[in-house]
C-alpha positions in Angstrom: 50.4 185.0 104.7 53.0 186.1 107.6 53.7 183.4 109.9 55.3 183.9 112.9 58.1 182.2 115.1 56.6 181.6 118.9 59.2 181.7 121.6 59.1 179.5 124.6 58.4 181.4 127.6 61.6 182.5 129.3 61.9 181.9 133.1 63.3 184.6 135.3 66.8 184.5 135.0 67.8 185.3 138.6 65.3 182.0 139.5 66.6 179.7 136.4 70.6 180.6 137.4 69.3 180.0 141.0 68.5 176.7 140.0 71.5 176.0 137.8 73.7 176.1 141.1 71.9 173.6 142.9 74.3 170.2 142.5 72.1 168.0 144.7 68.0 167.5 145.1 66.2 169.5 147.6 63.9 168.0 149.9 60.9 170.1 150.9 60.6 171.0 154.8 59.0 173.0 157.3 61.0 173.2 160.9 62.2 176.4 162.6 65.8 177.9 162.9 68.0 181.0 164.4 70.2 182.4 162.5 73.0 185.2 163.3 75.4 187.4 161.6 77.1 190.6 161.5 75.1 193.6 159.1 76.4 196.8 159.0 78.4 196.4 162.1 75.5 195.7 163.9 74.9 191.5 164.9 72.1 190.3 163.6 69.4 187.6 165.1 66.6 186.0 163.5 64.2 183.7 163.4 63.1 181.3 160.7 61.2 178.5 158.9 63.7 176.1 157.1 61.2 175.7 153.5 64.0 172.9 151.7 67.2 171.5 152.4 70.0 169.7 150.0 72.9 168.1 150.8 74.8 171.6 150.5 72.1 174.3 151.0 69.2 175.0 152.9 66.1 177.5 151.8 64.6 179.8 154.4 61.9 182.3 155.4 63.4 184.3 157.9 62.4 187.2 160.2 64.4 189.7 159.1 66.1 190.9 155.3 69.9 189.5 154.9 71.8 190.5 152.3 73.9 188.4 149.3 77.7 186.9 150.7 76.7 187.2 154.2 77.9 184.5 156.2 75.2 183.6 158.8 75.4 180.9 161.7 72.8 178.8 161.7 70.7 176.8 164.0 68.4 174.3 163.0 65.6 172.4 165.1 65.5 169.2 163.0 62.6 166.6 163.8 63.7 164.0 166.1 66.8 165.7 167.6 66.7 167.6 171.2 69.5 169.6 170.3 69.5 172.1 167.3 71.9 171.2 164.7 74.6 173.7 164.2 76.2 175.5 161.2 78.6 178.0 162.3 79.8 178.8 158.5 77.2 179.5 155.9 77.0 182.2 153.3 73.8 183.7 151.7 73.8 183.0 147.8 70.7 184.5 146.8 67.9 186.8 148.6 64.7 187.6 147.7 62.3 189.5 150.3 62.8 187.8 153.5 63.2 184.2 151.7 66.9 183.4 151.3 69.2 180.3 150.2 72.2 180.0 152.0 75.5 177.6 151.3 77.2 175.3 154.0 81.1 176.4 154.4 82.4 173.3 155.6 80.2 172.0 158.3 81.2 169.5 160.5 81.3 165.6 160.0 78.1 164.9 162.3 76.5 168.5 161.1 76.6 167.1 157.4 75.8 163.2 158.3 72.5 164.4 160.4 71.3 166.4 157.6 72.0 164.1 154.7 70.0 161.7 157.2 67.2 164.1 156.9 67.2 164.6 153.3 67.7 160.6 152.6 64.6 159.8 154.9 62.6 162.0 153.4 63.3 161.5 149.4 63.1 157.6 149.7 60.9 156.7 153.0 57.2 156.9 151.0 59.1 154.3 148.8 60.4 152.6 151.7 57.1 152.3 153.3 55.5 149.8 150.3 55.2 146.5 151.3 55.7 143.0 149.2 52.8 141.3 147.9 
């Protein structure tokens, strides 16, 4: 009798490297942004659904197809705030049909504090929200 060595079943590599990059937890979300950049000498506009956020990314569904290295500006209707948050440096790492993860270049001191506010109310407020006995 033959036996046979079984694999585990190997992720897609472009996803598992994807993932390998991340340094800090995403947070799940759902809140529109605009986002604009130059393609092909042409500027580009579009509009957006913000579908996670980290401390130094953010994951989006936009209206129209970027491409990988573009540096975008970005602007970001988080809950709570009148204004949209802006990103004036960000670069897309990965694309993949009109979803796309783009890095923060260097955002600004209040940029950074009002999303890591985000982020930090939503991974620890359902824990936050339990009362003592």
């Amino acid at each position: 009798m033959r036996y046979q060595t079984l694999e585990p079943p190997r992720r897609n590599t472009e996803e598992s490297s994807r993932s390998n990059q991340r340094r800090t937890e995403r947070v799940p979300a759902q809140f529109s942004l605009m986002y604009s950049g130059m393609h092909d000498g042409q500027m580009l506009i579009g509009n957006g659904i913000v579908t996670n956020l980290s401390d130094s990314g953010i994951g989006i569904r936009g209206n129209h197809i970027v491409k990988t290295g573009m540096e975008l500006a970005l602007f970001i209707d988080l809950p709570g705030l009148e204004e949209p948050v802006c990103i004036a440096q960000s670069r897309v790492s990965w694309v993949a049909g009109r979803r796309f993860g783009v890095e923060m270049i260097t955002p600004k001191l209040e940029t950074r504090n009002q999303l890591r506010f985000y982020v930090w109310n939503h991974l620890f407020r359902p824990t936050a929200r339990r009362s003592c006995p």
